[in-house]
C-alpha positions in Angstrom: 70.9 26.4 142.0 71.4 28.2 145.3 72.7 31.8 143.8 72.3 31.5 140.1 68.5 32.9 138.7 68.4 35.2 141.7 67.4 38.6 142.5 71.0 39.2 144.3 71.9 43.1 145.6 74.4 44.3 142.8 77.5 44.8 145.0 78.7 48.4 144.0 74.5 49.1 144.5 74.8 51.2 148.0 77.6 53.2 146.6 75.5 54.4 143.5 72.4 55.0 145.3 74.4 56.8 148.3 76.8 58.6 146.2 79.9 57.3 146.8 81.0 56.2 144.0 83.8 57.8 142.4 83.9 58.3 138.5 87.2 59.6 136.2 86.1 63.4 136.7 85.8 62.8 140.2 89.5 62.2 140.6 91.4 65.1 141.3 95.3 65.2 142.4 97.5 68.0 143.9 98.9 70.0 141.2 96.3 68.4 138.6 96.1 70.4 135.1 93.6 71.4 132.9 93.6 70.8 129.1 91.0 72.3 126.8 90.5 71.0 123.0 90.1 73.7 120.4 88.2 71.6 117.5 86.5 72.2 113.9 84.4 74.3 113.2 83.7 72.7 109.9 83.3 68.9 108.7 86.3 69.3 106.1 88.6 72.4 105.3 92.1 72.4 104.7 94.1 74.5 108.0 96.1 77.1 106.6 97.4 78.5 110.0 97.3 78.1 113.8 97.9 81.3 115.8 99.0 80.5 119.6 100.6 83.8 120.3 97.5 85.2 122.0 96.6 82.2 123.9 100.2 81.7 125.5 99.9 84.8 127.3 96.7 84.2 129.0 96.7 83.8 133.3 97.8 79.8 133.8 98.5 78.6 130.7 101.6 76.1 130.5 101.6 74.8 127.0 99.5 74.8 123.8 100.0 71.7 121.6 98.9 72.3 118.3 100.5 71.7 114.7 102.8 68.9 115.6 102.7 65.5 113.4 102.4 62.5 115.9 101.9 59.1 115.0 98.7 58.3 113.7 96.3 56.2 115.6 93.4 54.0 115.0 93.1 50.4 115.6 92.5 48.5 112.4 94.0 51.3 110.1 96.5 53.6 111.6 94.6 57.2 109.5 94.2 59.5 112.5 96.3 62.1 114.1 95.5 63.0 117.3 95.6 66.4 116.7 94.4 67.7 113.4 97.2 69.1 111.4 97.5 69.6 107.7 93.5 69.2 107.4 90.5 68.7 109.3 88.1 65.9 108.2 84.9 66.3 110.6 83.3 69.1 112.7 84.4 68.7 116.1 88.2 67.2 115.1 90.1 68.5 117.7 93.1 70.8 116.5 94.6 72.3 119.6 94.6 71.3 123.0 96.1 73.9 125.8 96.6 73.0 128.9 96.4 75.8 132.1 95.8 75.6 135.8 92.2 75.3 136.1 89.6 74.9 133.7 88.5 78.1 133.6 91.6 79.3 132.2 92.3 76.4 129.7 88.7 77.1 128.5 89.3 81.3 128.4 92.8 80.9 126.7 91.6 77.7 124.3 89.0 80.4 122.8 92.2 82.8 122.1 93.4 80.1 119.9 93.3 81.2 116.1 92.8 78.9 113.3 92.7 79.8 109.4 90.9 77.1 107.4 90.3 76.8 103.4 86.9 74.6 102.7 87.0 71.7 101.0 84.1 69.2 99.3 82.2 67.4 102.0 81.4 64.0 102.4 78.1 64.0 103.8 76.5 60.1 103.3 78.1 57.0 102.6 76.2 57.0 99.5 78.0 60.1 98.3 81.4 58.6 99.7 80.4 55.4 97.4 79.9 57.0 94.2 83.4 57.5 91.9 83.2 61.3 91.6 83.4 61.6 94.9 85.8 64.0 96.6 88.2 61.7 99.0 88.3 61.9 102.9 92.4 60.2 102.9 94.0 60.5 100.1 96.9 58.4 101.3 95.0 55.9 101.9 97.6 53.1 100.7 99.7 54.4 102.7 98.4 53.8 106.1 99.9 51.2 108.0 96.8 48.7 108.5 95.7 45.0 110.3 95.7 41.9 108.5 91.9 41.8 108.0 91.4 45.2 106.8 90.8 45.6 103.2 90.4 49.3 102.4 90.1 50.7 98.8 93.3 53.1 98.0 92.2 55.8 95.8 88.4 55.3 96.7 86.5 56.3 100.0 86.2 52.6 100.8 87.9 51.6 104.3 87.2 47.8 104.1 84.8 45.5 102.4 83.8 42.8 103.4 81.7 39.8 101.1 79.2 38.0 101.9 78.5 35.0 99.6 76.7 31.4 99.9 75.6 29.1 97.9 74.0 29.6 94.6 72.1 33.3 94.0 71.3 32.4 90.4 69.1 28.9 91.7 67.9 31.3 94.8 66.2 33.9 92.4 65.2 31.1 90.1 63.2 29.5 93.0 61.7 32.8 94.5 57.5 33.2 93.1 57.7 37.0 95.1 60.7 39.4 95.6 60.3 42.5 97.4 63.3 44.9 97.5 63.8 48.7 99.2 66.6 51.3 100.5 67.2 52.6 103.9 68.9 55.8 105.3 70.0 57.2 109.0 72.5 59.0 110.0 75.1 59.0 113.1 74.1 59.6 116.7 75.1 59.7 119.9 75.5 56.7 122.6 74.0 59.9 125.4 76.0 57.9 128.0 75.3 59.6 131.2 78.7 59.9 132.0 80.9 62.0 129.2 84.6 60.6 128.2 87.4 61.8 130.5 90.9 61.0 130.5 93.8 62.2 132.8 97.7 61.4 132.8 100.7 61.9 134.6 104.1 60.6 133.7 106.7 59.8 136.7 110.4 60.8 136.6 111.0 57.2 136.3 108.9 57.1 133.0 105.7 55.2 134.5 103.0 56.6 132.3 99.8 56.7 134.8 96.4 57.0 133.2 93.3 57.1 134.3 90.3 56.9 132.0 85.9 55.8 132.0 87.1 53.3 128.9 85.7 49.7 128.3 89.0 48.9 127.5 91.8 49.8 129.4 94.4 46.7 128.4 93.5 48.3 125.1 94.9 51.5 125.5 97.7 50.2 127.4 98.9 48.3 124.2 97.8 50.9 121.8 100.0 53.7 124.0 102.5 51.2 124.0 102.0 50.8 120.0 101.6 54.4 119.1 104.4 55.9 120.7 106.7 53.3 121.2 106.7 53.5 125.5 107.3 50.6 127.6 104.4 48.7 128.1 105.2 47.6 131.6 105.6 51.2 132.4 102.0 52.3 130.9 99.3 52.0 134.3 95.6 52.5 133.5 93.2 52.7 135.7 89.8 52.4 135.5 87.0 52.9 138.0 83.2 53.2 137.7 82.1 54.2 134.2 78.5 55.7 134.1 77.4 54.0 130.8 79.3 53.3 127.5 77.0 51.1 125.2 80.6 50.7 123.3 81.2 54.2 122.7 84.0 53.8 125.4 85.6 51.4 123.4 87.5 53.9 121.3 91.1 54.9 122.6 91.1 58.8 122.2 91.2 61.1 125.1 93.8 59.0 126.3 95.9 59.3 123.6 95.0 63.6 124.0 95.8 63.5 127.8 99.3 61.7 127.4 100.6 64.0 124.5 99.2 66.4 126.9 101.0 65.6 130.2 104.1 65.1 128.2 104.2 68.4 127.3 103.9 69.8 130.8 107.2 67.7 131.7 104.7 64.8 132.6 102.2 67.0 135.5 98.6 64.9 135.8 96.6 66.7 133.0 92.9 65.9 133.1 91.1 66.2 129.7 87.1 66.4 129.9 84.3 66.3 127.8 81.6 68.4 128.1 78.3 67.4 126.6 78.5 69.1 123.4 82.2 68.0 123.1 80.7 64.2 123.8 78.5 64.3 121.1 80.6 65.6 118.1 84.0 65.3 119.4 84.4 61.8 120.7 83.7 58.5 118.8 79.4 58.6 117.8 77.0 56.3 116.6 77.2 54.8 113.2 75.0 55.6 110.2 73.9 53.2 107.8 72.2 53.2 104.3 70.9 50.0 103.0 69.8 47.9 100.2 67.8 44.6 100.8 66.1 42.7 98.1 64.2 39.0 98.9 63.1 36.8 97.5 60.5 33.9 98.3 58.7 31.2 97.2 54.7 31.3 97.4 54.5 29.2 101.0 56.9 32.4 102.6 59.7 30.5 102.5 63.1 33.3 101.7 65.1 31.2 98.5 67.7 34.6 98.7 68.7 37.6 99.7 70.7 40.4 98.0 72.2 43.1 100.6 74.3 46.2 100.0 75.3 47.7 103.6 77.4 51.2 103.3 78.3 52.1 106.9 79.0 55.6 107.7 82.3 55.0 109.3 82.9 59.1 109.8 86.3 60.8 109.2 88.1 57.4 110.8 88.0 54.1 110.2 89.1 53.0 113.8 86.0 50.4 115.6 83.5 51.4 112.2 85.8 48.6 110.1 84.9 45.8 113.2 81.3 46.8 112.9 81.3 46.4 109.2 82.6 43.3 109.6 79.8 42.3 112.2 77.2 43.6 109.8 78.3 41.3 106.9 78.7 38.4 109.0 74.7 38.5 110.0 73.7 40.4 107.4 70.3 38.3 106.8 69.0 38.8 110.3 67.7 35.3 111.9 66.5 33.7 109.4 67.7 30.5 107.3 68.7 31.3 104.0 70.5 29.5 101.6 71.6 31.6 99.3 73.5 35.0 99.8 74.9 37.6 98.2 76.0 40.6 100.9 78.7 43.5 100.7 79.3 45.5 103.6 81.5 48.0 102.8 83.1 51.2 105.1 82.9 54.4 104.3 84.8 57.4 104.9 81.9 60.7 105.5 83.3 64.3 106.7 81.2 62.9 110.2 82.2 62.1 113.5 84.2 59.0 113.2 82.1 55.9 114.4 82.3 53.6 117.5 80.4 50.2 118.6 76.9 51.3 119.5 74.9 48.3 121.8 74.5 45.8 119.2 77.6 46.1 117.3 75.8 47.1 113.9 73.3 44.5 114.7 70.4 47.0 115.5 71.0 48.8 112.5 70.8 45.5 110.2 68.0 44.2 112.0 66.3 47.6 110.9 66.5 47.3 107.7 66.0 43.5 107.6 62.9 43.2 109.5 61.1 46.2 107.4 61.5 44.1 104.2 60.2 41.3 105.9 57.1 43.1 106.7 57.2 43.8 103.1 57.4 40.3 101.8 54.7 39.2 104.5 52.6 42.4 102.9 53.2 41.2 99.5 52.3 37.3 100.3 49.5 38.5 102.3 51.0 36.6 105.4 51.0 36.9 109.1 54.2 38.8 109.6 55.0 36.8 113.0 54.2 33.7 110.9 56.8 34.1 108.0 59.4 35.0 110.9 58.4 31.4 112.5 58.7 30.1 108.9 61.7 31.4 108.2 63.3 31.2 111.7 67.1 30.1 111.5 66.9 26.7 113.5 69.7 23.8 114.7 71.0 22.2 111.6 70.6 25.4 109.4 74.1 27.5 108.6 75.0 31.4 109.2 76.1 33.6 106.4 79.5 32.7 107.1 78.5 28.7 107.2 79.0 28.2 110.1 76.9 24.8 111.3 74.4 25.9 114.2 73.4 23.5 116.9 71.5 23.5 120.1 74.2 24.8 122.2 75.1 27.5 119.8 72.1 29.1 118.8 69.0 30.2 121.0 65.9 29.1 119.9 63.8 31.6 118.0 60.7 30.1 117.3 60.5 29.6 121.0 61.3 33.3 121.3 58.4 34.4 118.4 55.5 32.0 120.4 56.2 33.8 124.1 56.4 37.2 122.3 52.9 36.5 120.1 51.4 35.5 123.6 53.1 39.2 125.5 51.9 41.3 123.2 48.4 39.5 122.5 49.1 38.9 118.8 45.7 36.8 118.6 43.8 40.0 119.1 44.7 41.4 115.8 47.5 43.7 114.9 45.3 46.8 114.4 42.4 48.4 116.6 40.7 51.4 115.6 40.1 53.6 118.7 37.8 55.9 116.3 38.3 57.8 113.8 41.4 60.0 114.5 43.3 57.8 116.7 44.6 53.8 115.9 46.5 51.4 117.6 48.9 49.5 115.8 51.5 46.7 117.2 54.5 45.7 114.8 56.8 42.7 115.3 60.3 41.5 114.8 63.2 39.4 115.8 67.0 39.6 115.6 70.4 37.7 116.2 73.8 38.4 117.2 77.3 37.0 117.5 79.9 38.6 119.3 82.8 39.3 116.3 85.9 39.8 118.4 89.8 39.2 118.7 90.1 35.3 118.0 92.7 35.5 120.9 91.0 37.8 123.4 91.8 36.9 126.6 89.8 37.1 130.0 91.4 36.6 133.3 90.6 35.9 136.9 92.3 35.5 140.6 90.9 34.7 144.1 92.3 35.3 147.0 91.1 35.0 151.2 91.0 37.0 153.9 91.7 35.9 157.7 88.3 35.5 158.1 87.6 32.9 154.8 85.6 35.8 152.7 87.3 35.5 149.4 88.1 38.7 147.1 87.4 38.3 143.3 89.4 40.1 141.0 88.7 40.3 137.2 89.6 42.8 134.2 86.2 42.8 133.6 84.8 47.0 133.8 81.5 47.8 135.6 80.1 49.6 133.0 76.8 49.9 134.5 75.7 46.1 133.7 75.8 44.3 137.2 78.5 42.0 135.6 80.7 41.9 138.4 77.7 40.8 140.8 77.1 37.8 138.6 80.8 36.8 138.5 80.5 36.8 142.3 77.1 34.7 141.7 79.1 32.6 139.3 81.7 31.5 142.1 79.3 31.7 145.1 77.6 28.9 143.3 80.6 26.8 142.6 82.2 27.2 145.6 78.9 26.9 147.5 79.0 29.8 149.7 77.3 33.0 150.8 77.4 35.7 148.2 77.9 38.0 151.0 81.1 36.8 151.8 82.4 37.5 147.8 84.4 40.8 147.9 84.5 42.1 144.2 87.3 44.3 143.2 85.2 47.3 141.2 88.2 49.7 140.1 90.9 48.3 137.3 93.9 48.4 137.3 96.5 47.0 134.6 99.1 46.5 136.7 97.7 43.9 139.2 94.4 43.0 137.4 94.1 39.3 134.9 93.4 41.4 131.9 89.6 41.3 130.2 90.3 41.7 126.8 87.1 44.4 126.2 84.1 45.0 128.3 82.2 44.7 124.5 79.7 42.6 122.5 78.1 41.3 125.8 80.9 39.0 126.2 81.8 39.7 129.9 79.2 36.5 131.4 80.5 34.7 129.1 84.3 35.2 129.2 85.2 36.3 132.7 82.7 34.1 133.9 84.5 31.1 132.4 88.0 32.5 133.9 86.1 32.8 137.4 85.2 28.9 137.1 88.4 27.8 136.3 89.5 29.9 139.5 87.3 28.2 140.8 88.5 24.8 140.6 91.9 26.0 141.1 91.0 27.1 145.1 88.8 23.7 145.6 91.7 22.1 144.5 94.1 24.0 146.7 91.9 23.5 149.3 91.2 19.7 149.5 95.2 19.7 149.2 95.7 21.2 152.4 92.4 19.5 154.0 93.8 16.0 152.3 96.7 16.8 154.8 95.4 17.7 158.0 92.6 15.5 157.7 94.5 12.2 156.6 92.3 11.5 153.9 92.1 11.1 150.2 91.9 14.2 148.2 88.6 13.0 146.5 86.8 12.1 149.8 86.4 16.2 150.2 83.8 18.2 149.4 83.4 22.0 149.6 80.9 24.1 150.8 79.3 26.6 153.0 82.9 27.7 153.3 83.9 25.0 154.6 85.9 21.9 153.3 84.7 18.3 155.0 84.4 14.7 154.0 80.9 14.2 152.0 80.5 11.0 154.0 80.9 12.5 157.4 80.5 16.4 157.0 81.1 17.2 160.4 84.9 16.3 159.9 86.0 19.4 157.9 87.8 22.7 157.8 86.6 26.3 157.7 88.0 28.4 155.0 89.6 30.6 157.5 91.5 28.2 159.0 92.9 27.0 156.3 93.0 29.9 153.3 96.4 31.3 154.3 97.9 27.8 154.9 97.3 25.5 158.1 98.7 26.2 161.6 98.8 22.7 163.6 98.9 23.1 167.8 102.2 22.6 168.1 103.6 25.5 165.6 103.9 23.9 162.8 102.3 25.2 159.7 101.8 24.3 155.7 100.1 25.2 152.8 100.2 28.9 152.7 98.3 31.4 150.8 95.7 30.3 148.4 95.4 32.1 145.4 93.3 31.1 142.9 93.9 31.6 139.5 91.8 31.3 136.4 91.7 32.4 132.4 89.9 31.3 129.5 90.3 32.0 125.6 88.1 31.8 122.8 88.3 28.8 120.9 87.8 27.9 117.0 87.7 31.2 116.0 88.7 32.1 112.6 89.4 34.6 109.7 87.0 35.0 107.2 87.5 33.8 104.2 88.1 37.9 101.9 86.1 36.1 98.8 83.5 34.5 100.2 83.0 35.4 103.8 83.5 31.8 104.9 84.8 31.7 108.5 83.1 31.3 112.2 83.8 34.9 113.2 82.7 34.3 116.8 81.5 31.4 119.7 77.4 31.6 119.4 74.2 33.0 118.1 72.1 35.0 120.7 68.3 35.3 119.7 65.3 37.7 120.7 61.8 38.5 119.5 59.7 41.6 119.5 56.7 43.5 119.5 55.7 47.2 119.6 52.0 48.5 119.8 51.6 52.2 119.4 48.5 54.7 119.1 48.7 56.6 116.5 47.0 60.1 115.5 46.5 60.2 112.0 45.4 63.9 111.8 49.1 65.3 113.0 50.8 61.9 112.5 52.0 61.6 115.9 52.4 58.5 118.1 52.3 57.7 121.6 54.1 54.1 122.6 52.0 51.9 124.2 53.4 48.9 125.1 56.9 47.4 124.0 58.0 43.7 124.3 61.0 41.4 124.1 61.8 37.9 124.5 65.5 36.8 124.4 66.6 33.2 124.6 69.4 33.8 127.8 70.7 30.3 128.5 70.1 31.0 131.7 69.1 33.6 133.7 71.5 34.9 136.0 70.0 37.4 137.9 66.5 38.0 137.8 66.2 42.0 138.1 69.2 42.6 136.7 68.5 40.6 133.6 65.4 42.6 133.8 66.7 45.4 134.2 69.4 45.5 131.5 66.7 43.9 128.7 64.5 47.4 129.7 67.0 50.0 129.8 68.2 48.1 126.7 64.8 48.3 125.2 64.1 52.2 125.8 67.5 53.0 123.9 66.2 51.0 121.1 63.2 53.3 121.2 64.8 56.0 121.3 67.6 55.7 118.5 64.3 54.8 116.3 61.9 56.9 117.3 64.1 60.1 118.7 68.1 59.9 118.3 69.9 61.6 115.3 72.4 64.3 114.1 71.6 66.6 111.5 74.0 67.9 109.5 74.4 71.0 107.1 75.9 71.4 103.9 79.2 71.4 105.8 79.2 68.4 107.3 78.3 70.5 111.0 76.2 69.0 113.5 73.4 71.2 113.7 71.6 69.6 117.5 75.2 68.8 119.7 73.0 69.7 122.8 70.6 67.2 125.0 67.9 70.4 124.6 68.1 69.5 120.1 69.1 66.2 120.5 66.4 64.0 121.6 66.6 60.7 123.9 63.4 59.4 125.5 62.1 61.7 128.3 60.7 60.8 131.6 57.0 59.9 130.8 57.9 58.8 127.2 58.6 55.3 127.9 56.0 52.5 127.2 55.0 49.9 129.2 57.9 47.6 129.4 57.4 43.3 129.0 60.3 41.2 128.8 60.2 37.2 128.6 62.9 34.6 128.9 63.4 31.6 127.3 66.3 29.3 128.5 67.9 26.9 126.4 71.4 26.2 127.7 74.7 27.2 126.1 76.4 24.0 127.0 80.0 25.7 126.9 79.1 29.1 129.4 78.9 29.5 132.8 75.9 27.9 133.5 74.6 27.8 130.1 73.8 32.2 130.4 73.7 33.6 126.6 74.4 37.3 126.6 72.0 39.5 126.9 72.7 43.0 127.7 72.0 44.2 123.6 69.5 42.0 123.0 66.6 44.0 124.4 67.4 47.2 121.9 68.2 45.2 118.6 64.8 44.4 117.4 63.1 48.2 118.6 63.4 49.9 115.6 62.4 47.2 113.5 59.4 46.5 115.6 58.5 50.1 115.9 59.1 51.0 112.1 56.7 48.1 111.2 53.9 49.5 113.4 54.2 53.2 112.2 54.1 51.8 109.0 51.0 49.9 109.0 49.5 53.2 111.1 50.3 55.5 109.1 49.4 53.5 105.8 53.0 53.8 104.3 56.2 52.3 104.0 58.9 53.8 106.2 62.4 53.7 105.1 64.6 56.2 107.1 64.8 56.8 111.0 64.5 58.7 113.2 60.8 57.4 113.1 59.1 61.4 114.1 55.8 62.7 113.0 57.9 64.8 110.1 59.3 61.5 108.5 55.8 60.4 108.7 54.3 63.3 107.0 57.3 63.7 104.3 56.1 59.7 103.1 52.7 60.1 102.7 53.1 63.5 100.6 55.4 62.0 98.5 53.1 58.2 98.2 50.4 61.3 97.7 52.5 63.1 95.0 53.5 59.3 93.4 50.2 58.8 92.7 48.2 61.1 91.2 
């Protein structure tokens, strides 16, 4: 490989470091607008009045929307209006939205705004939602016009439910010598993308609808303007430049719904809709909750004979992207790890919280959580190594997934490979514990995790080449740079193929879905893997062309040609041959004469085999492969105030191949510290209203500068023989096994089980007062 497994300059790098590059907010048009969202106060109240009079008469206002029944969104069930009406369902729903000159006055008159609300019951856990006496989020639920594979509960809190069950549970518990069984808790968060959500529109005299928006998704909100409001599709533009960071809470379609309904009513002017931070946090799509019940059960050699799961996600007020990570939870509910016999429900719950969007992982950190803490609980209670029962238990070729689907070598990484490097990173052979003396201990913890990428059966990715004069091609792909360095490697991907200089790749940053092949989602680490595949079959599409045209001028059999170092030549005599530029807009011959033409290379690809699950038994392949990673986490503990400091932290993920060096590096780390810090740091708390009490980066606490331990990342590669170059995804990989690892450590530190995250010194206290209380 000439390109691929190197360290190669991301391509947008020099505008990031520089400056230059241009985000959604930094857009601005003549004549742009303002618009200011007036939200809840409360989690859930009933509005008994919306008083505009005040607001309409402030300097630069041009229209108040508020009180108007629009069509109601969401993607898997249509439940949400896009502007609260009739009743408000979490804190932070937005009810009003006014739109002025500048922001200034959008912001002064949006305060003028009055709104009357009665209380009503919150909803303030999935566990509440779940029981029958509890008061209901929608109650028209039934009514809602929903997706095929969406199965929600009218009359209950339940938005789908998805089951989970293979082979035979009463044989499973026969066989199991040891069971070990516990419940989990944490609520929502926040993705803390650096970048907040923003959204502008303007609609044309001619009806184009052109929107601008920092989404991972933009041929999504196309379709679902399209959908909602019944607009020409063709006529709907989105554009889409830099986003600074998403970690899937971009994938939601919302402030673009809020800036068209808010241009329209301005007779179609460009409105630009912001968040600020505190709107980000409670307003927008967050992080979902989760509380969990895992039992096991083993026989005396370690060996797991079943495993009983009950997940109840907190989908929030909406179930919009929360039903598609329910369904990811249920489909890998057991974590890596063979077992034969299953019995899972994952089931979606309306909460009077902010509605819930992917988070990196797709619900896969959150199971991994609570899976990997009862295995340290079984390994406690068979008095094993805990990285040995993992290697035990490890799902291998040959074995099936919860949904039985058949794993082979292609389509699963190899986790015992994974769980050897990781014991040798984090010096397992040295002993798990070390006393430093007799306040302070360090501790390291372990765990593993797997994912599959649970999206559309039909999503599409797209790709097209083109030249310039001077034979530098210009790759263009739906594919968003979210931050990831994706687009580099698709320039990797086809500097390899074609043979050429990297440098001479031009990649097309900003989307557009008017001239851009359209990505389905930048989501579920899929982008290598998909686009990548489309950029191949481009690929072959402009050698083809190209040998075509050299077959021609050359007089010589299409076959005879081979291409490289932008050139095209016979492989038997390379020094007959063709550059690209004089030949990638067609060949001119001396006396005038020309042929050929423009090349353009085209290329898509599709997933394939795909299916439903089965609603009964879960049956079904609900995505193309099985992504593995191991983990370890050594902390110092103080065990006189019960804080922690982390030492060192350490994955090992099974990538196929590595792409690019420092860029896989880099993503794995970064990847890794959010991890740490949605276990260790990141949650919302809420009062007996349902209001988030710490909507600020001052309250709400990501890792800090100086907080971060040191970072050690591994690689294994085992090939995935159907992508590009055999690359696995890896970009959530690094964070899914974090709070597993780091809950196991704490836990062995502290001399308690730990159940609920965040993982701080309070938590920690909390359990050992009540395992003090317990026992005397």
């Amino acid at each position: 490989m000439e390109v691929i497994g190197k360290s190669v300059i991301r391509k947008e790098a020099w505008d990031k470091v520089k400056g230059r590059a241009k985000y959604t907010n930094d857009y601005q048009s003549i004549g742009m607008l303002s618009c200011k969202k007036v939200i809840s106060p409360y989690g859930h109240a009933r509005i008994t009045a919306i008083d505009t009079t005040e607001a309409l008469k402030m300097p630069g206002v041009r229209a108040i929307v508020a009180g108007e029944h629009f069509p109601l969104t969401g993607e898997a069930i249509r439940d949400r209006p896009p502007i609260a009406v009739d009743k408000v369902r979490y804190h932070g729903e937005v009810v009003a939205l006014v739109i002025a000159e500048t922001p200034e006055q959008a912001r002064a008159a949006a305060n003028r705004v009055k709104v009357d609300y009665e209380l009503l019951p919150v909803v303030n856990s999935p566990t509440q939602a779940f029981q029958e006496n509890a008061p209901l989020v929608h109650e028209k639920l039934g009514e809602y016009k929903k997706e095929e594979d969406s199965h929600p509960v009218p009359g209950t809190n339940i938005a789908t439910y998805i089951k989970i069950r293979k082979g035979n549970m009463e044989q499973g518990w026969a066989d199991s010598e040891v069971t070990v069984e516990a419940s989990y808790s944490f609520a929502p968060s926040d993705h803390a993308a650096m970048e907040t959500r923003c959204s502008t529109c303007e609609i044309l005299p001619d009806g184009t609808i052109n929107i601008m928006t920092s989404s991972q998704a933009p041929f999504m909100v196309k379709t679902l303007i399209a959908d909602y409001f019944g607009e020409d599709m063709g006529k709907i533009v989105v554009h889409t430049p830099f986003v600074g960071g998403a970690y899937g809470g971009k994938a939601a379609v919302q402030l673009e719904v809020l800036a068209y309904l808010a241009s329209k009513a301005v007779g179609g002017r460009p409105v630009k809709v912001w968040n600020d931070r505190e709107e980000d946090m409670i307003t927008s799509p967050s992080h979902i909750g989760l509380d969990a019940t895992v039992k096991i059960g083993a026989d005396r050699s370690g060996k797991i004979q079943a495993m009983e799961i009950l997940y109840l996600w907190d989908g929030g007020a909406y179930s919009d992207k929360a039903i598609d990570v329910t369904r990811s939870g249920a489909v890998d509910c057991t974590g890596p790890y063979n077992v034969e016999n299953v019995w899972g429900d994952s089931y979606c719950m309306y909460t009077n919280h902010p509605y819930a969007s992917p988070f990196r992982g797709f619900a896969h950190s959150e199971l991994s959580f609570v899976i990997e803490r009862t295995m340290d609980l079984l390994s406690q209670k068979l008095q094993m190594d805990p990285l040995e029962l993992r290697y035990i238990n490890a799902i291998r070729p040959g074995n099936t997934t919860p949904t039985r689907v058949p794993l082979n070598k292609s389509n699963l990484g190899n986790l015992p490979q994974c769980i050897e490097k990781v014991r040798e990173l984090i010096r397992w052979e040295e002993g798990p514990i070390k006393e430093v003396n007799e306040r302070f201990i360090r501790v390291k913890g372990v765990s593993c995790s797997w994912k599959t990428s649970t999206i559309d059966a039909n999503a599409p990715s797209g790709a097209i080449l083109t030249f310039n004069r001077d034979g530098s091609i210009n790759l263009m792909s739906g594919l968003i740079e979210i931050g990831t360095g994706t687009k580099t490697v698709l320039a990797q991907i086809l500097a390899e193929r074609l043979k050429m200089d990297v440098d001479n790749i031009h990649v097309r940053m900003e989307v557009d879905t008017q001239t851009m092949p359209e990505h389905w989602k930048t989501v579920a680490s899929r982008g290598t893997f998909m686009a990548g595949r489309a950029t191949l079959n481009a690929a072959e599409d402009v050698i083809n062309q190209l040998k075509e045209i050299a077959s021609c001028v050359l007089r010589a059999p299409k076959e005879d040609f081979e291409v490289a170092n932008s050139r095209v030549f016979l492989r038997d005599d390379p020094v007959i041959g063709l550059h690209f530029k004089d030949i990638g807009y067609g060949y001119k011959y001396p006396n005038g004469n020309a042929i050929g033409g423009q090349i353009i290379g085209r290329g898509n690809y599709i997933l394939r085999h795909i299916t439903h699950l089965d609603p009964e038994t879960g049956a079904g392949k609900p995505g193309p492969e099985w992504s593995v990673a191991a983990y370890g986490v050594e902390v110092e503990f103080d065990r006189r105030d019960y804080t922690y400091r982390l030492i060192n932290a350490a994955t090992v993920v099974d990538a196929g191949r590595v792409m690019n060096e420092k860029a896989a590096l880099g993503q794995v780390m970064g990847a890794m510290s959010m991890g740490l810090a949605f276990a260790g740091r990141e949650t919302f708390y809420f009062d007996e209203l349902g209001r988030v009490l710490n909507p600020q980066l001052r309250t709400y606490r990501p890792l800090r500068y100086g907080e971060n331990p040191h970072y050690l990342v591994g690689f294994v590669e085992n090939p995935q023989l159907d992508a590009p170059y055999g690359a696995r995804g890896i970009g959530e990989l690094g964070l899914m096994g974090m709070p597993g690892a780091l809950g196991n450590a704490l836990s062995v530190a502290a001399g308690v089980s730990l159940y609920n995250l965040p993982l701080i010194p309070e938590l920690i206290w909390k359990a050992k007062e009540a395992a003090k209380n317990a026992s005397v």
